[in-house]
N, C-alpha and C positions, 0 to 999 in steps of 0.2 A: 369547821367552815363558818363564818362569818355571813348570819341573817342577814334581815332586810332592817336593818337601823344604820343609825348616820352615828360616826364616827367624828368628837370634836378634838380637834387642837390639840387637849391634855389626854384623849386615848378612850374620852369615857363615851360608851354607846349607848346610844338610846333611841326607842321607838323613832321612826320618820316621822312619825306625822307632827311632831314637834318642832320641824324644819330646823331655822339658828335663830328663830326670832327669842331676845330672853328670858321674857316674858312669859312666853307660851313655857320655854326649856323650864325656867324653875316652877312652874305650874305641875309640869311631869315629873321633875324629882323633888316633888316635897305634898304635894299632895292628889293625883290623880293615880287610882286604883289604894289608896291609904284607906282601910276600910273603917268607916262612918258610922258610929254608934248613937249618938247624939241625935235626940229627934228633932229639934228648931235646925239644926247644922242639914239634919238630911231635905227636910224641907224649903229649907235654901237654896241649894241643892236640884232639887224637882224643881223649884219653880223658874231660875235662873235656865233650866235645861228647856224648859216648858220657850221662853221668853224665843230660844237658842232657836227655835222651829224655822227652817226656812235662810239662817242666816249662818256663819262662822263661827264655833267655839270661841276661837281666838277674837272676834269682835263685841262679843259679851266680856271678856276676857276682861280689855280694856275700860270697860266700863262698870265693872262688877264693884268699884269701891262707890262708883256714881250710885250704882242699884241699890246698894245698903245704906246707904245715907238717903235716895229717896224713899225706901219702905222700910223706915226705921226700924233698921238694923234684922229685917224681916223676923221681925218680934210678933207671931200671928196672933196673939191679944188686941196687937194697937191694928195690924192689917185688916180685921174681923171687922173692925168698926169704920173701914173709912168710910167717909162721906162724899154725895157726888162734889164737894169744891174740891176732898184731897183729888179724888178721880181725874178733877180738871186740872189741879197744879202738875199732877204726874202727865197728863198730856201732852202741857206744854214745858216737860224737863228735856233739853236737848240731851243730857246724860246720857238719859236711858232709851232704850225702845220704846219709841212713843205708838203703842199698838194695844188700843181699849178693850179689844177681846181679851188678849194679856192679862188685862190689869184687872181687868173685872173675872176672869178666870184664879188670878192669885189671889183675891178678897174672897170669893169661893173657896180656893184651894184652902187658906187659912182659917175659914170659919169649921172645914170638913174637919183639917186635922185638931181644932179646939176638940169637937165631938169625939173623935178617935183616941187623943189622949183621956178623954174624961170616961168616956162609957168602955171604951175596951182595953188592951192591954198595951198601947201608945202606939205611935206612928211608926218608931225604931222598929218595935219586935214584931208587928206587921207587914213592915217588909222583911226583916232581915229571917222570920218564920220562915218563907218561902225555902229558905236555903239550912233551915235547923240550926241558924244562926254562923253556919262555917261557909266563910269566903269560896266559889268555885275557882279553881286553880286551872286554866289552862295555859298549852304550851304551843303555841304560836312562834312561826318561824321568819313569816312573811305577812304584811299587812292584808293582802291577799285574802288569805286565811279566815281575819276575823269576820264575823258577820256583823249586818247590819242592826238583825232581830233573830232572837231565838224564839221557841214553845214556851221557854220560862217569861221573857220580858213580855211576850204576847199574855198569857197569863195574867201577872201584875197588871198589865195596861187597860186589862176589861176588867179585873178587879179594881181598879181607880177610877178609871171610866161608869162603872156601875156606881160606884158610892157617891159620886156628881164633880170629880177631878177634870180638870181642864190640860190637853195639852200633855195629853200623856199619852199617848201613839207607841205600838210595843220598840220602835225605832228611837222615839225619844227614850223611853224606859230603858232600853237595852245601854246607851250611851251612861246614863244615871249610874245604872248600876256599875258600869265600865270605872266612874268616875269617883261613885265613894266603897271601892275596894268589895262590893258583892262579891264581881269578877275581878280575877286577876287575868287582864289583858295585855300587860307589856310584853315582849316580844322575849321568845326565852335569852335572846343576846343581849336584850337592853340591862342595863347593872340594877335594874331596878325592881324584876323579875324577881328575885328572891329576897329584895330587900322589906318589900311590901306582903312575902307570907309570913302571916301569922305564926308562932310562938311557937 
């Protein structure tokens, strides 16, 4: 029996919530649920999802090449140090989400993970600890199904919340983790379900 994914043209299924726009589609088969080792990549990542609050995946989406070119290449060496004039040119970038809690939350987020990579055992294996480092795999039939937030992403989010992270709500966190392969959330019909488990 054929879940709850959209069927295209050439037969391949995949998750709905990726509708036919193409954009969003190769976003889902090439890197969403692709599990995320790299610590600048994960923090990317969190802060893009951070940004995400309130607004459309798919509308970050678009603008995600804007957002790496305005926070240079979110390199959080050069983020750590902006100054209020970058503050104000990021303002007034039509690119991006022009929203100063955001922005002053990612020069925060940036300065935390400096700290994290230097004093503890990096930003990666602090999050990816939560999980003993292996991907949770579920098996989702219907969009229905998946949650918004779990006890895990609530977890993480007051531990991020606590270290002074911005923008990390267990509902954002849950998405995050959705997105760099923590969880595996594609839909067990979508082709992509088993192409994203691990080895």
């Amino acid at each position: 029996m054929l879940g709850d994914v959209n069927v295209d043209a050439n037969g391949i299924r995949r998750c709905k919530w990726c509708g036919d726009d193409p954009l969003y589609q190769a976003y889902h088969d090439t890197e969403w649920g692709v599990p995320v080792w790299d610590s600048r990549a994960l923090f990317e990542k969190l802060i893009l999802d951070g940004f995400q609050a309130g607004l459309s995946w798919i509308t970050i989406l678009k603008k995600r090449d804007n957002f790496i070119a305005a926070f240079d290449g979110f390199n959080p060496e050069i983020i750590a140090r902006y100054t209020p004039e970058k503050i104000e040119s990021l303002m007034q970038d039509k690119g991006i989400v022009r929203n100063k809690a955001k922005i002053l939350g990612t020069i925060t987020g940036a300065q935390l993970f400096l700290e994290i990579e230097e004093k503890e055992d990096g930003f990666s294996n602090l999050l990816w600890n939560y999980l003993d480092g292996v991907p949770l795999q579920n098996s989702w039939t219907n969009m229905a199904e998946v949650p918004a937030q779990t006890a895990l992403s609530q977890r993480i989010s007051k531990d991020l919340k606590k270290r002074g992270f911005k923008f990390v709500g267990p509902t954002i966190v849950y998405a995050f983790m959705q997105a760099v392969g923590m969880i595996n959330d594609h839909q067990v019909d979508c082709f992509r379900h088993t192409e994203v488990k691990p080895e």
